[in-house]
C-alpha positions, 0 to 999 in steps of 0.5 A, spaced: 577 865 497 584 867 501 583 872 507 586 878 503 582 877 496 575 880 496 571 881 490 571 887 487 564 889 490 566 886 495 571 891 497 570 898 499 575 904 497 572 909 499 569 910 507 565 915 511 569 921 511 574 921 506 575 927 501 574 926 493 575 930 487 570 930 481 575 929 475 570 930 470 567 935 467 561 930 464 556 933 469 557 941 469 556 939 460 550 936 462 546 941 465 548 938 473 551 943 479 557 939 478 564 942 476 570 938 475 575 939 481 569 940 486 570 936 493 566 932 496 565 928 502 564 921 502 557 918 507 559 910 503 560 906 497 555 902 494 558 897 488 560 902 484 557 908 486 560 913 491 555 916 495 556 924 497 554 930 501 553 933 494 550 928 489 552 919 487 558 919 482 561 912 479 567 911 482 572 911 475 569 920 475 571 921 482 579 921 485 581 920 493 583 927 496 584 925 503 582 919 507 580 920 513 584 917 519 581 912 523 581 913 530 582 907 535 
């Protein structure tokens, strides 16, 4: 495998401290405290998982809002 190639569980998309909106409204249908547009803070991903401040959410209901810059 090439430097620049990972896996796909391999690679992380989401880091500490990056914003994400909810862009689903399963959850709030389903009975969770969750509404779509809701914004919470990333502490890491896990697979497919990204775990929040708030609660888990798969990565494909969840969008990236803001990325925390990374300071040198």
């Amino acid at each position: 495998m090439k430097p620049d190639q990972c896996e796909e569980y391999e690679c992380s998309s989401y880091n500490y401290g990056d914003k994400v909106r909810l862009k689903t409204d399963w959850y709030q249908k389903h009975g969770f405290p969750y509404k779509k547009g809701s914004c919470f803070k990333v502490y890491y991903q896990f697979f497919d998982w990204i775990v929040t401040n708030g609660a888990d959410f798969h990565i494909d209901d969840i969008e990236l809002v803001e990325t925390k810059a990374k300071t040198a």
